[in-house]
C-alpha positions in Angstrom: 214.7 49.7 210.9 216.9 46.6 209.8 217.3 46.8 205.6 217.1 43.2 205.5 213.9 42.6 207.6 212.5 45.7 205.4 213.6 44.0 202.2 212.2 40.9 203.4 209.1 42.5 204.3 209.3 44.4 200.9 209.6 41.0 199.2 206.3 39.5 201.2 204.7 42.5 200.2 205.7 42.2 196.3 204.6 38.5 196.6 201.0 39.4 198.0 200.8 42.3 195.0 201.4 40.0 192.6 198.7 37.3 193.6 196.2 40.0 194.3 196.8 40.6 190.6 196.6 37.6 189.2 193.5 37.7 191.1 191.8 40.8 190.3 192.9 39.8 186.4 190.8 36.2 186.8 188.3 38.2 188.3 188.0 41.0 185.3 187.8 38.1 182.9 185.0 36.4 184.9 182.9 39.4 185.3 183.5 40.6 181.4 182.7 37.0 180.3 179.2 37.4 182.2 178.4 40.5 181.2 178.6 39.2 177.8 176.5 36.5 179.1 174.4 38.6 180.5 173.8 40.9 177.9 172.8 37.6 175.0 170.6 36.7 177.6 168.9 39.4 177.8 168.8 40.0 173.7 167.5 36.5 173.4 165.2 36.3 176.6 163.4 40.1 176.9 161.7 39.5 173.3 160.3 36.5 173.5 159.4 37.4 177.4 157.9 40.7 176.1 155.8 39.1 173.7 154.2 35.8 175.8 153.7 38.5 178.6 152.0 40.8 176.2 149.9 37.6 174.7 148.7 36.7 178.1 148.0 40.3 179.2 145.7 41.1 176.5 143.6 37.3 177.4 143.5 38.6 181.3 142.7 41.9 179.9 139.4 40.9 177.2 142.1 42.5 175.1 141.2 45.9 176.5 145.3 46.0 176.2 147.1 44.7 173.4 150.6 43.9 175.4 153.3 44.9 177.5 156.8 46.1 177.9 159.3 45.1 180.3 162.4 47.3 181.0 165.5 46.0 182.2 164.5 46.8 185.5 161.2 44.7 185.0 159.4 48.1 185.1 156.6 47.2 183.5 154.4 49.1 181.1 150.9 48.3 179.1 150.6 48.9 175.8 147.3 49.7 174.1 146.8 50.4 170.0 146.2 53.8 169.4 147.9 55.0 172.0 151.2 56.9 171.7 152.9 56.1 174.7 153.1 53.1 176.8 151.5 53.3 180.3 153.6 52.4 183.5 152.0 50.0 185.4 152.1 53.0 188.4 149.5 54.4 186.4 146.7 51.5 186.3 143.9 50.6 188.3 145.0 48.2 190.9 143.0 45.0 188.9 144.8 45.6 185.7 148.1 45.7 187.1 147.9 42.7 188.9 146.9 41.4 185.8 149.7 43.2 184.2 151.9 41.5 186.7 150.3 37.9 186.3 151.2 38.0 182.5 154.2 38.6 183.6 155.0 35.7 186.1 153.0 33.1 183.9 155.2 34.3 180.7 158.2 34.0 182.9 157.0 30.2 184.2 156.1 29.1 180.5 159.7 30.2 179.1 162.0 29.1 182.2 160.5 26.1 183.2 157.6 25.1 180.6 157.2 21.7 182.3 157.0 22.4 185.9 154.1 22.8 187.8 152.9 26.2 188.5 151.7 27.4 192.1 150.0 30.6 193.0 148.6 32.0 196.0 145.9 34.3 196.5 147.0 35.3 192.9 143.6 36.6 192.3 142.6 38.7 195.5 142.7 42.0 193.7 140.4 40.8 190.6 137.1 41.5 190.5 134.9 38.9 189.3 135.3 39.6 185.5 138.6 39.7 185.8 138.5 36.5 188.2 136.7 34.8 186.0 139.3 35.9 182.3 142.1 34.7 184.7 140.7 31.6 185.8 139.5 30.6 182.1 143.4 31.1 181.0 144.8 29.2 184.0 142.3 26.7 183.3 143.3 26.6 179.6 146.9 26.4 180.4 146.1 23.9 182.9 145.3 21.5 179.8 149.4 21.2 179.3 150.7 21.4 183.0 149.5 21.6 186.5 148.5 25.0 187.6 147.6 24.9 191.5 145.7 28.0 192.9 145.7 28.6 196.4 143.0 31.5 197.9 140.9 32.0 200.6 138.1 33.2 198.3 135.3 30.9 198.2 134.3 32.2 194.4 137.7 30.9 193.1 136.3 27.5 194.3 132.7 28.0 192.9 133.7 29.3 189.7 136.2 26.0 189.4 133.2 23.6 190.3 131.2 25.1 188.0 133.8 24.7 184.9 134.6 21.1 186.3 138.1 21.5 187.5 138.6 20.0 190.4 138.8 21.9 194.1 140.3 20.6 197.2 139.6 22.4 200.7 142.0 22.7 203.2 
């Protein structure tokens, strides 16, 4: 071809190297300056999210388990004293997860947004009624500092709730 439509094309091409550079560059300190980010979240965040979780595990659990332990995956595993190892939440009955799993969302509600109100639905369906009725006494409690709305199609949700005098609203 023509040497000065290849040098000019040579000189769009340098042009478009460069910027994809500069971009790439902006881009490298963007994604190191999250990770770091990232990773002081997580060392400030996982404790204290491990340790509310684990408080409100052993309440839903009688303290039958003494906490929990989240991964970085949010794997989730339940802790018991005496025990060597941890259990993975795989490894529970279906009730104790779930209320392995509850801890888990409530912790994460009381330490993101402490203030806001907290909605669950059909949260309960896999309890049976003692562990209904731990889980209910503990939303109930932390419904003295914010709004906790419970949506279910279970009619003993509602009894239990009349009986305590919280209030129940049919839809």
């Amino acid at each position: 071809g023509n040497p000065e439509t290849l040098e000019e094309r040579k000189s769009e091409l340098d042009g478009q190297l460069a910027r994809r550079l500069e971009e790439y560059d902006a881009l490298s300190t963007a994604l190191e300056a999250l990770s770091a980010a990232n990773d002081q979240l997580r060392r400030r965040f996982s404790p204290a999210l491990n340790q509310k979780a684990g408080e409100l595990f052993a309440a839903l659990t009688g303290g039958r388990w003494d906490g929990l332990s989240l991964a970085r995956d949010f794997s989730a595993q339940a802790v018991r004293e005496g025990e060597a190892l941890p259990r993975s939440a795989l490894a529970l009955s279906t009730g104790t997860a779930e209320q392995l799993y509850l801890a888990v969302r409530l912790a994460v509600c009381a330490l993101t947004v402490p203030d806001a109100p907290i909605l669950l639905d059909d949260a309960l369906a896999a309890f049976d009624d003692g562990r209904m009725e731990r889980a209910l006494a503990l939303l109930k409690e932390m419904g003295e500092e914010r709004q906790i709305l419970l949506f279910s199609c279970h009619s003993r949700e509602a009894a239990w709730a009349k009986a305590q005098g919280v209030p129940v609203v049919e839809l």
